[in-house]
N, CA, C and O of each residue as an XYZ file, in Angstrom:
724
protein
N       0.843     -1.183      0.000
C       0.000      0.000      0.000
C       0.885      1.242      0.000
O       1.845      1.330      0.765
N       0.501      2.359     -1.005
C       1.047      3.402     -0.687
C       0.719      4.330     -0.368
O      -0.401      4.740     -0.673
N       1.582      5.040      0.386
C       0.748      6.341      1.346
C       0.561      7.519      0.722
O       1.554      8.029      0.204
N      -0.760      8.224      0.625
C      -1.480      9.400      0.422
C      -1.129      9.961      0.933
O      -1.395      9.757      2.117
N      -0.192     11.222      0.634
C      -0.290     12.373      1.397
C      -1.107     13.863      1.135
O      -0.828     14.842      1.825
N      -2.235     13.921     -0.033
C      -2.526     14.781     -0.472
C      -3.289     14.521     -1.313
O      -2.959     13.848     -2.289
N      -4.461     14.980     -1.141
C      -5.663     14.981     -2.635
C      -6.055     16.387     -2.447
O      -6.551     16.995     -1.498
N      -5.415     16.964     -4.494
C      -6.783     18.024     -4.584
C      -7.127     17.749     -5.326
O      -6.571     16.808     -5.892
N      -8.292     18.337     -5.901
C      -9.418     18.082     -6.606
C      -9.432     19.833     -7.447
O      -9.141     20.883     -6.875
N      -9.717     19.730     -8.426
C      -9.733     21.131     -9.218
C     -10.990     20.787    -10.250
O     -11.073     19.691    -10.805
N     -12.084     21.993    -10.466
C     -12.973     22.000    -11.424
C     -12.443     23.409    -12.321
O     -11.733     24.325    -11.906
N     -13.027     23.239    -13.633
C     -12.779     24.003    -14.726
C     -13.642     24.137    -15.377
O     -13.821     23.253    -16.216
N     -14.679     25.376    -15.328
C     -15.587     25.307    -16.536
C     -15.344     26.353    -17.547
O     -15.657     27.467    -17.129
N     -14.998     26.339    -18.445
C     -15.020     27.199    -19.506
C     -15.887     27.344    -20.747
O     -16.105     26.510    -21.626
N     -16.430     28.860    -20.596
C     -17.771     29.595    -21.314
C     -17.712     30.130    -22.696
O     -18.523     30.123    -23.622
N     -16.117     30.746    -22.515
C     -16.091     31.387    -23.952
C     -14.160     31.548    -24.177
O     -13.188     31.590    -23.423
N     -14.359     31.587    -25.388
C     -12.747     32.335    -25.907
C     -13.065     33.802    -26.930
O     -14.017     34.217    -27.591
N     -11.897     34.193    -26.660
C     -11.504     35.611    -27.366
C     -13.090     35.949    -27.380
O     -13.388     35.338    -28.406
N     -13.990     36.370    -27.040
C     -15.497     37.181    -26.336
C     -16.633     36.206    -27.269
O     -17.839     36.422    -27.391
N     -15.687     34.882    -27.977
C     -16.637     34.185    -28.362
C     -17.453     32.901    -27.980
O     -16.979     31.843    -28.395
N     -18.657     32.836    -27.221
C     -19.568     31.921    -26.183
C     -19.290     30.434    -27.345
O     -19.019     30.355    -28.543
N     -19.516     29.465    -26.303
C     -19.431     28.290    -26.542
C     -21.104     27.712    -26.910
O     -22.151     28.159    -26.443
N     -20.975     26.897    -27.622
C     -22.375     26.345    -27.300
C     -22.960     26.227    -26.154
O     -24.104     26.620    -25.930
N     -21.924     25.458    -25.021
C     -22.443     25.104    -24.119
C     -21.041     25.521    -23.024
O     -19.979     25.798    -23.582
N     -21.096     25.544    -21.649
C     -19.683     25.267    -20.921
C     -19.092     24.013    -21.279
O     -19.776     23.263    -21.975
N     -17.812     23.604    -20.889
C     -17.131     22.519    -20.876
C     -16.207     22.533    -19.910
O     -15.137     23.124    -20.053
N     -16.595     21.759    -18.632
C     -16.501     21.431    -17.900
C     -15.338     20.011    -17.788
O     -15.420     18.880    -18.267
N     -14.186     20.726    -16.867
C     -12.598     19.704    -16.987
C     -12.803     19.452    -15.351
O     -13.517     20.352    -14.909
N     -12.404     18.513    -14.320
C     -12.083     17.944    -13.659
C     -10.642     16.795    -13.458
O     -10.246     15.841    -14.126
N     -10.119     17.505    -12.108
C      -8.645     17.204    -12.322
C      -8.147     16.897    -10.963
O      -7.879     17.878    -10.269
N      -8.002     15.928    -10.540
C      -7.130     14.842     -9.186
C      -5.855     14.947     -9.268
O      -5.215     14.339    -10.126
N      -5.243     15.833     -8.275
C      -3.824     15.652     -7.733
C      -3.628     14.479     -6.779
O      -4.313     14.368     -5.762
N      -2.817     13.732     -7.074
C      -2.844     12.898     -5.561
C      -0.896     12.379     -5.243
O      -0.162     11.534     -5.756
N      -0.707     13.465     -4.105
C       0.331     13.499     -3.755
C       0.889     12.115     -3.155
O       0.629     12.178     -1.953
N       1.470     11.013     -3.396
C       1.705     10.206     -2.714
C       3.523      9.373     -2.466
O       4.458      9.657     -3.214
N       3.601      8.747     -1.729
C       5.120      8.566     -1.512
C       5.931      7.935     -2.408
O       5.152      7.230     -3.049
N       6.803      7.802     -2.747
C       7.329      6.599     -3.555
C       8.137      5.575     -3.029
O       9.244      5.801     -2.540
N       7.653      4.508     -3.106
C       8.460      3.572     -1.932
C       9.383      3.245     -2.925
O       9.921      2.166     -2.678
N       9.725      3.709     -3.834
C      11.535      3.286     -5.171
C      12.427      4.193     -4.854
O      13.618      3.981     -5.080
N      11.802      5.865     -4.022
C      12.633      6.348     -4.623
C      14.267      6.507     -4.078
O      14.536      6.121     -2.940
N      15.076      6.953     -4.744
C      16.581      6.916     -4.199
C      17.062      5.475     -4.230
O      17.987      4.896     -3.660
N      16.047      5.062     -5.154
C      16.990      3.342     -5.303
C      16.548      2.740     -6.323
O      15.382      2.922     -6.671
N      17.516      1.766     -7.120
C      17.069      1.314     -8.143
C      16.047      0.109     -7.628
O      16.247     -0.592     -6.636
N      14.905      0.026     -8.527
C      13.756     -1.774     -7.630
C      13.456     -2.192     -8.931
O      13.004     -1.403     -9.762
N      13.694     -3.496     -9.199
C      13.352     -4.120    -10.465
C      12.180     -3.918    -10.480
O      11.479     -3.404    -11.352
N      11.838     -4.475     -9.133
C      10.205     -5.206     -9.209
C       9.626     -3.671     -8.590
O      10.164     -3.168     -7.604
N       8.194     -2.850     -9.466
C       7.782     -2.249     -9.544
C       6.290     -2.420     -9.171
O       5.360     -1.641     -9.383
N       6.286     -3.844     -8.457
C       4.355     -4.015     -8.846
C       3.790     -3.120     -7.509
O       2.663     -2.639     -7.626
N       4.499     -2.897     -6.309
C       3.876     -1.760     -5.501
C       3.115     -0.474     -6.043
O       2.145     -0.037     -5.425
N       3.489      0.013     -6.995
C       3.303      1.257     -7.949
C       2.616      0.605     -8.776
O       1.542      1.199     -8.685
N       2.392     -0.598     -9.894
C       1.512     -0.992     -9.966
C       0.098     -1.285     -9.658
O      -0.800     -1.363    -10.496
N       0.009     -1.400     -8.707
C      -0.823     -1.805     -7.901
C      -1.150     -0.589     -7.336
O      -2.375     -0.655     -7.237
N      -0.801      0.467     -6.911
C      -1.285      1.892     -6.523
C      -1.584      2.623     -7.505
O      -1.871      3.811     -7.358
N      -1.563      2.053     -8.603
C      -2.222      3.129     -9.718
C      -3.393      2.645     -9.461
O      -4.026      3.313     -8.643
N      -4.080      1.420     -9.998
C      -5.195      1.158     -9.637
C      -6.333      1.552     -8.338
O      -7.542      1.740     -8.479
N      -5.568      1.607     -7.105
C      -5.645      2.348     -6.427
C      -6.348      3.439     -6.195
O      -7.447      3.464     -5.642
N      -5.611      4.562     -6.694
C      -5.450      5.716     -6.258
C      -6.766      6.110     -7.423
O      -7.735      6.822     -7.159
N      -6.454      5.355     -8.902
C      -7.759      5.532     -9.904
C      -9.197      5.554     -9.096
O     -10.118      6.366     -9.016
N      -8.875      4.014     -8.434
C     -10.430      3.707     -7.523
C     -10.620      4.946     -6.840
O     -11.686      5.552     -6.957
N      -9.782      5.333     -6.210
C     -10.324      6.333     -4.782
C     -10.590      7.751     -5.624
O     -11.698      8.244     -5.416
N      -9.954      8.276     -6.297
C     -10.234      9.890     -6.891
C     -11.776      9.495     -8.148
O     -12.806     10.153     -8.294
N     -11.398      8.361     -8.764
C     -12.763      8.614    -10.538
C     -13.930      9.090     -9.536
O     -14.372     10.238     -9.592
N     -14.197      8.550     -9.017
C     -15.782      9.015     -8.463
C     -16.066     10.266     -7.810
O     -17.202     10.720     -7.673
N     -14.879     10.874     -7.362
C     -14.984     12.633     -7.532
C     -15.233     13.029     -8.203
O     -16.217     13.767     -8.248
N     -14.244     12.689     -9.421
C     -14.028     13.727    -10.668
C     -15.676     13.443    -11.324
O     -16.317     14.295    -11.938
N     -16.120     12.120    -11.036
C     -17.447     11.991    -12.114
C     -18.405     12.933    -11.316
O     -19.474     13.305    -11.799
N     -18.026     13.260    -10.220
C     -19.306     14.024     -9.116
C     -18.921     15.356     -9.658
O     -19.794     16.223     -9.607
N     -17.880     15.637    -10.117
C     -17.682     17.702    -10.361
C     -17.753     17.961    -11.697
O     -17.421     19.062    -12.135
N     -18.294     16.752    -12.659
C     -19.371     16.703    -14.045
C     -20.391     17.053    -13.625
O     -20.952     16.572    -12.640
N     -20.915     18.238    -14.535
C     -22.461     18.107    -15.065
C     -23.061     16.882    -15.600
O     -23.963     16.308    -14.991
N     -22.702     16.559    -16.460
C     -23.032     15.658    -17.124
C     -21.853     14.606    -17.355
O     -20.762     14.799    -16.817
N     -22.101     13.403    -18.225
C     -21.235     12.211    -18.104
C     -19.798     12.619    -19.117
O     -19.557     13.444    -19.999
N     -19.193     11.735    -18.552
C     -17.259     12.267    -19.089
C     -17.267     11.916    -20.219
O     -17.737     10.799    -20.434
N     -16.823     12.615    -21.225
C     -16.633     11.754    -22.537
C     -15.532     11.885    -22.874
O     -15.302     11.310    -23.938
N     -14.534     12.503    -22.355
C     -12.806     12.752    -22.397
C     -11.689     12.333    -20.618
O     -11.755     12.453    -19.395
N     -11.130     12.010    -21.308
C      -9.861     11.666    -19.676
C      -8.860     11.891    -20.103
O      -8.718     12.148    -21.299
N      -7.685     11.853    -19.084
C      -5.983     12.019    -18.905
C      -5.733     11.620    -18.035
O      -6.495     11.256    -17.140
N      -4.169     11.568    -18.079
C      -3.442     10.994    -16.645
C      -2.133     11.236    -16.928
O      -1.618     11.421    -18.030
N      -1.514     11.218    -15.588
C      -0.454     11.941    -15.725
C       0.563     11.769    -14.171
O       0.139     11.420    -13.070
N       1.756     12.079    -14.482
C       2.802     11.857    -13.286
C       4.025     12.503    -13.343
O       4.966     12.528    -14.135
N       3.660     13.191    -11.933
C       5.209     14.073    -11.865
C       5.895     13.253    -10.471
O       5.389     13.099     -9.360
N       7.083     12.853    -10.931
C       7.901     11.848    -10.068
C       9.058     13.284     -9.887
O       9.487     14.128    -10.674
N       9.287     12.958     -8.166
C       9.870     13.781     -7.457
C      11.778     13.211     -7.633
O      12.123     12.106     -8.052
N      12.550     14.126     -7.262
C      13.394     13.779     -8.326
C      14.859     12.685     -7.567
O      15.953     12.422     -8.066
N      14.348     12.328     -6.413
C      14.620     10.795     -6.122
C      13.968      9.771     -6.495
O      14.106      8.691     -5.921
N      13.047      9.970     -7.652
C      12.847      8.624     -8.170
C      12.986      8.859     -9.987
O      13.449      9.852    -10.548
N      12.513      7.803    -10.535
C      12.986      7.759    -11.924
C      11.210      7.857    -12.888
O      10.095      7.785    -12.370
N      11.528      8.021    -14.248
C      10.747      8.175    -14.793
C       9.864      6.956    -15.209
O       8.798      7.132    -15.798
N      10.304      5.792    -14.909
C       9.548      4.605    -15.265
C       8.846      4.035    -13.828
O       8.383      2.895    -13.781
N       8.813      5.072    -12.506
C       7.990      4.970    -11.402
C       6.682      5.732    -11.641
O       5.699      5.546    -10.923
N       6.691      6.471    -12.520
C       4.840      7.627    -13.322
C       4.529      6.324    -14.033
O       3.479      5.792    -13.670
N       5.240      5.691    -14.989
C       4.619      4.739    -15.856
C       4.224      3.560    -15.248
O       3.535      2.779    -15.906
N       4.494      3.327    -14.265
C       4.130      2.071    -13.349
C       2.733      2.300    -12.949
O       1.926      1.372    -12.987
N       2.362      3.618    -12.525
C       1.516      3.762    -11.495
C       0.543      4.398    -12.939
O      -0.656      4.565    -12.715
N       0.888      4.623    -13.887
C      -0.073      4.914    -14.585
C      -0.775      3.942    -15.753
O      -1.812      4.255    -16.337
N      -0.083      2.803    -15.973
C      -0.430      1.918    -17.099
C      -0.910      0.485    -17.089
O      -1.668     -0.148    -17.824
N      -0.469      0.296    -16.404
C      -0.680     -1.748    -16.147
C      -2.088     -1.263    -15.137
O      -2.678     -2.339    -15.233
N      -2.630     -0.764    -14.622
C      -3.728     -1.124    -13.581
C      -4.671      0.601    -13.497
O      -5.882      0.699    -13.696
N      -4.136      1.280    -13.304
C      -5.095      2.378    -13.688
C      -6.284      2.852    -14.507
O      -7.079      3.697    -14.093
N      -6.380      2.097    -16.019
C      -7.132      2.509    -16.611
C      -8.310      1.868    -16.083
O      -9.222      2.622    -15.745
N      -8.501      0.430    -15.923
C      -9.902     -0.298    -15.239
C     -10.657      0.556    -14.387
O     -11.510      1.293    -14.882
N     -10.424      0.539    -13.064
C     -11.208      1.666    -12.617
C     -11.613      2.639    -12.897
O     -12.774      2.934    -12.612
N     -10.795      3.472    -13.551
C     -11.367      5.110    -14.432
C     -12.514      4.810    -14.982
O     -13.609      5.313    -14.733
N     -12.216      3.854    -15.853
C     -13.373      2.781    -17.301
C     -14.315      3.190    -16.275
O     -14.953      4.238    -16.366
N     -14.444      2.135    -14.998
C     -15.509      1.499    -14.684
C     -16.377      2.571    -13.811
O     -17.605      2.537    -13.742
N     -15.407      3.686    -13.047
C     -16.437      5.420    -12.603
C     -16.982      5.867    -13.975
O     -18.017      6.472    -13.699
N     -16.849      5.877    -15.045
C     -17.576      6.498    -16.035
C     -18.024      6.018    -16.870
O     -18.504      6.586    -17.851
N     -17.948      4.438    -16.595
C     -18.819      3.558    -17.658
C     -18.178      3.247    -18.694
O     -19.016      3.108    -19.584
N     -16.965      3.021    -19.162
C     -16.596      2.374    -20.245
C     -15.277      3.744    -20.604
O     -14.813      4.618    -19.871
N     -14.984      3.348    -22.218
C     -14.257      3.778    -22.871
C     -13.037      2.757    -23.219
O     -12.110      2.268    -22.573
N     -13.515      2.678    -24.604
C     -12.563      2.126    -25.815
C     -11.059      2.812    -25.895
O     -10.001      2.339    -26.311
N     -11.239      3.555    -25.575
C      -9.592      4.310    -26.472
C      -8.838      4.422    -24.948
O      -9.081      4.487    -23.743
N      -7.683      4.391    -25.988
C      -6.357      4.528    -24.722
C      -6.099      5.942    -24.245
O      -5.815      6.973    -24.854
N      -6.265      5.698    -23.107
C      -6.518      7.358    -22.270
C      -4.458      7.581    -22.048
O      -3.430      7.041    -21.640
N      -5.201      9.142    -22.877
C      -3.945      9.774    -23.434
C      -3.041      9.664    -21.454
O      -3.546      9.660    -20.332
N      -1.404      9.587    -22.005
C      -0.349     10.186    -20.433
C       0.589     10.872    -20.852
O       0.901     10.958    -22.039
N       1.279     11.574    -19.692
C       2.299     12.300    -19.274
C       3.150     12.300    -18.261
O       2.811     12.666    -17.135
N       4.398     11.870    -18.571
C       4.960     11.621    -17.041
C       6.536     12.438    -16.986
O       7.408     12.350    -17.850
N       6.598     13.224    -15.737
C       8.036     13.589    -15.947
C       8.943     13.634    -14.398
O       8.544     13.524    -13.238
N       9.897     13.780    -14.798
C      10.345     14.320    -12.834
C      10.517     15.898    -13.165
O      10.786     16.581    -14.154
N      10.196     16.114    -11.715
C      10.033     17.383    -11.306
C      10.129     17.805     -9.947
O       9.779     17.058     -9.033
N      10.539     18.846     -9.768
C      10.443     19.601     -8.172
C       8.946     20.198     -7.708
O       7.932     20.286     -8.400
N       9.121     20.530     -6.488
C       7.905     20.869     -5.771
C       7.093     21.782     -6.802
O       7.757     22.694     -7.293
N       6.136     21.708     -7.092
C       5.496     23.218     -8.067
C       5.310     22.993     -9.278
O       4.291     23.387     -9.845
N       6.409     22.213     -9.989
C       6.278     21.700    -11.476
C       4.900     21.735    -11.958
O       3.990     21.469    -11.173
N       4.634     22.071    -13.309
C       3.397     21.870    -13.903
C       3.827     20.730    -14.999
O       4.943     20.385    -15.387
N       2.398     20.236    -15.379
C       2.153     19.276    -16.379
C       1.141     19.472    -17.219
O      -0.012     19.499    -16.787
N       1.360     19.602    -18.257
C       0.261     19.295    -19.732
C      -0.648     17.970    -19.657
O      -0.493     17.106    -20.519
N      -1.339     17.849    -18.910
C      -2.178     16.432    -18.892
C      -2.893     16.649    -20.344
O      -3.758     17.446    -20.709
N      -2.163     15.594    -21.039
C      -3.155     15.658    -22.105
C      -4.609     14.836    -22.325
O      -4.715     13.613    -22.226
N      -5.500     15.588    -22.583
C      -6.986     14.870    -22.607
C      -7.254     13.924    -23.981
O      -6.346     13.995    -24.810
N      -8.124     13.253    -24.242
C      -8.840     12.507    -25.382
C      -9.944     11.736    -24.874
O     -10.010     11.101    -23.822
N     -11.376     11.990    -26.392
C     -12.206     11.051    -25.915
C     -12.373      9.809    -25.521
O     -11.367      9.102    -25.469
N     -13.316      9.399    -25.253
C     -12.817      8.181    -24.168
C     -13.024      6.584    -25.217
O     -12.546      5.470    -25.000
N     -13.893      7.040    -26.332
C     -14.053      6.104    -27.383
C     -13.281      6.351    -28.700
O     -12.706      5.515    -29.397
N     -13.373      7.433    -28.850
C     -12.754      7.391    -30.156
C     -11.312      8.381    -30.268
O     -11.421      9.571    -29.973
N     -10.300      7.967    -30.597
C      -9.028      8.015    -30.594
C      -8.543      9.355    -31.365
O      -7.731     10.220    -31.038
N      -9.402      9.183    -32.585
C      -9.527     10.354    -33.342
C      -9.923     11.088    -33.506
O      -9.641     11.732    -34.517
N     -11.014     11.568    -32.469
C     -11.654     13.057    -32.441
C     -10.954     13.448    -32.136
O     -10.382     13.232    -31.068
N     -10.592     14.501    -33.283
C      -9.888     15.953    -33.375
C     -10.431     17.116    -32.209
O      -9.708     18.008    -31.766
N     -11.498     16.951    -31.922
C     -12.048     18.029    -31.345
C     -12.143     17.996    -29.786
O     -12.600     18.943    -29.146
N     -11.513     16.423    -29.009
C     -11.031     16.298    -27.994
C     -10.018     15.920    -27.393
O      -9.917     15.446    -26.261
N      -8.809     16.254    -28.602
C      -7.238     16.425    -28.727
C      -6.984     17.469    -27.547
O      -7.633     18.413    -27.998
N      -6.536     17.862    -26.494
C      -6.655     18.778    -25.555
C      -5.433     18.315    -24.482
O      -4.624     17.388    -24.514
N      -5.697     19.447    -23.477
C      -4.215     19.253    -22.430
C      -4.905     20.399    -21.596
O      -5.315     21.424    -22.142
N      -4.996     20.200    -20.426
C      -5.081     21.529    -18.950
C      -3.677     21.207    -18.436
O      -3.144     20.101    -18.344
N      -3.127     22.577    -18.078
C      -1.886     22.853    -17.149
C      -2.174     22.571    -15.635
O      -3.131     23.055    -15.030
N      -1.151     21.653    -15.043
C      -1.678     21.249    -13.177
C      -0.563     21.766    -12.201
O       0.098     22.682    -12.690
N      -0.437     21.634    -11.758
C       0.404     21.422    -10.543
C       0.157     21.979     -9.114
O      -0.557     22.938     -8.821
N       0.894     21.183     -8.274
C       0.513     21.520     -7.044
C       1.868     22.000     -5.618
O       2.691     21.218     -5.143
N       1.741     23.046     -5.355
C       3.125     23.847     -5.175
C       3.333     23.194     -3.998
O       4.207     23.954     -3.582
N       3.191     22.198     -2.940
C       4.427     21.201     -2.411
C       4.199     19.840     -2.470
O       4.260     18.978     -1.593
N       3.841     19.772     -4.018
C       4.198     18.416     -4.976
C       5.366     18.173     -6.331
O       5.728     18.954     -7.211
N       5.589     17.334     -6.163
C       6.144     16.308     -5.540
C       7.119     16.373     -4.593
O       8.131     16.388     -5.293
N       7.522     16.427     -3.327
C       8.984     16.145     -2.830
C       9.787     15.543     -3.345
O       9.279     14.548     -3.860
N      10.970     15.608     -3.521
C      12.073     14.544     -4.201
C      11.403     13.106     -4.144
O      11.238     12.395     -5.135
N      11.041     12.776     -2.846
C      10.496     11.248     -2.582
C       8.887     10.864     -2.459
O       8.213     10.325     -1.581
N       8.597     11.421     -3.810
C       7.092     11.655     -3.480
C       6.817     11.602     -5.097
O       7.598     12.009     -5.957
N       5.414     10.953     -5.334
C       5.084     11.279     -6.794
C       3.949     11.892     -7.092
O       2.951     11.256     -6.752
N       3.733     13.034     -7.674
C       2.384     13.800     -8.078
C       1.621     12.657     -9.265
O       2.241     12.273    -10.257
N       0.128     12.199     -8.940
C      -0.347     11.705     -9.645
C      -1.533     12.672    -10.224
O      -2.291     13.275     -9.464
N      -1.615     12.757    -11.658
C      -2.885     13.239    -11.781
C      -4.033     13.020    -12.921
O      -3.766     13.052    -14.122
N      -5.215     12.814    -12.452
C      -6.190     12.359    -13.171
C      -7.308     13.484    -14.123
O      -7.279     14.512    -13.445
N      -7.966     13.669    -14.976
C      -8.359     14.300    -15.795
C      -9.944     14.041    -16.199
O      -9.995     13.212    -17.108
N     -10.728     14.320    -15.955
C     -12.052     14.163    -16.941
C     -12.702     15.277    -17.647
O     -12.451     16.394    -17.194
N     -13.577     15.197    -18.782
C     -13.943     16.594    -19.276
C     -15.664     15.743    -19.999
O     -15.978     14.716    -20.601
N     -16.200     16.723    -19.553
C     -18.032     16.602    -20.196
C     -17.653     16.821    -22.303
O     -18.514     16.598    -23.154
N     -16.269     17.260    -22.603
C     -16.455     18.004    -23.202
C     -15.101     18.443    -23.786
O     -14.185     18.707    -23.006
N     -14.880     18.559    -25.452
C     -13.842     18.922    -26.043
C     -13.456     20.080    -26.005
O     -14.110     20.763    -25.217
N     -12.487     20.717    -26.639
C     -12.448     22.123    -27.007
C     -13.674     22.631    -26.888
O     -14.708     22.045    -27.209
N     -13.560     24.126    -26.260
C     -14.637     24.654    -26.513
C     -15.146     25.098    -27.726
O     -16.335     25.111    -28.046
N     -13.960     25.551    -28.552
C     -14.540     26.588    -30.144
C     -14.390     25.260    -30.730
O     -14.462     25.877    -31.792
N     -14.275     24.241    -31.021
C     -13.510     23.204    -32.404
C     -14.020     23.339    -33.501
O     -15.225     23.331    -33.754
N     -13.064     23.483    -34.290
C     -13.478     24.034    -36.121
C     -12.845     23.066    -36.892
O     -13.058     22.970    -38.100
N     -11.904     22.171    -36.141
C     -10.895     21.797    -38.089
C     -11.330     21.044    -38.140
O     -10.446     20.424    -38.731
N     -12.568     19.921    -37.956
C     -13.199     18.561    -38.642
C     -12.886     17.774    -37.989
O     -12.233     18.117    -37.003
N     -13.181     16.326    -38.190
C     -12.892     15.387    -37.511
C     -11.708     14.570    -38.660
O     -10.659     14.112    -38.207
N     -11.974     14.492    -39.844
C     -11.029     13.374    -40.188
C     -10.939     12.207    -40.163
O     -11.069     11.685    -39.056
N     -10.702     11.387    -41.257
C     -10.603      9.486    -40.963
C     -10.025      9.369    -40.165
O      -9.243     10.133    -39.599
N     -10.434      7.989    -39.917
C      -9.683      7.206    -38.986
C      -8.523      6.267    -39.887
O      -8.822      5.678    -40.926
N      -7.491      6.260    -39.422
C      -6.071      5.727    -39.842
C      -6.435      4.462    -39.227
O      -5.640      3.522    -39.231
């Protein structure tokens, strides 16, 4: 088990750009979750602790983020800022093998591989969580990224985790959708 030291929670609704209204708001929701790294300052083959806390930490935050929707998610992200006693393949642990199931299962599904970001960083660091819909890979129009961070995250021995949902793509989207490759 790994230890929590920190959940925030951030909502985002955005109405308009340059004085031009949206159809509707679009509404982003976003989970910091500050937690320890039991790797860091040492090399560990075996990674399944962090494994196993992605899943985790997914279970305990999706059902926020689905509560600070209006309506149901049709976009996600995820993301990891590893504090800089640990390494960059401790974000990918905690974000890939076991994380996505739970997210799926707070918002009911989704086909497509929910976009990541992982880097090391000092206390404050921001991250580009990049967003995408949750079915289809290729909507252009929910190609997206919100800026995060949380100013005493990560400690050197600590990893910023963070999670993403959105009711909703870009607000203006104009360039089409495009085949699918």
């Amino acid at each position: 088990m790994v230890a929590i030291r920190k959940i925030a929670l951030l909502r985002e609704e955005a109405s308009s750009e340059l004085g031009e209204a949206g159809a509707r708001p679009v509404v982003r929701a976003v989970a910091l979750v500050a937690i320890a790294n039991p790797c860091a300052g040492r090399f560990v083959a075996d990674l399944s602790a962090l494994v196993e806390a992605g899943g985790m930490i997914a279970a305990r935050v999706a059902p926020d983020l689905v509560r600070l929707l209006p309506g149901p998610a049709v976009s996600y992200g995820k993301g990891a800022i590893i504090g800089t006693a640990g390494e960059i393949e401790h974000g990918h642990a905690l974000l890939h093998p076991k994380m996505g199931a739970p997210l799926r299962a707070a918002i009911g599904g989704g086909a497509a591989l929910i976009p990541s970001a992982a880097k090391i960083g000092a206390p404050g660091a921001a991250l580009d969580l990049p967003l995408g819909h949750k079915d289809d890979a290729w909507s252009r129009g929910h190609f997206d990224a919100i800026t995060v961070s949380l100013g005493d995250a990560p400690r050197p021995e600590e990893i910023l985790v963070a999670i993403a949902l959105a009711d909703g793509g870009r607000l203006l989207h104009r360039i089409g959708e495009g085949a699918k490759r």
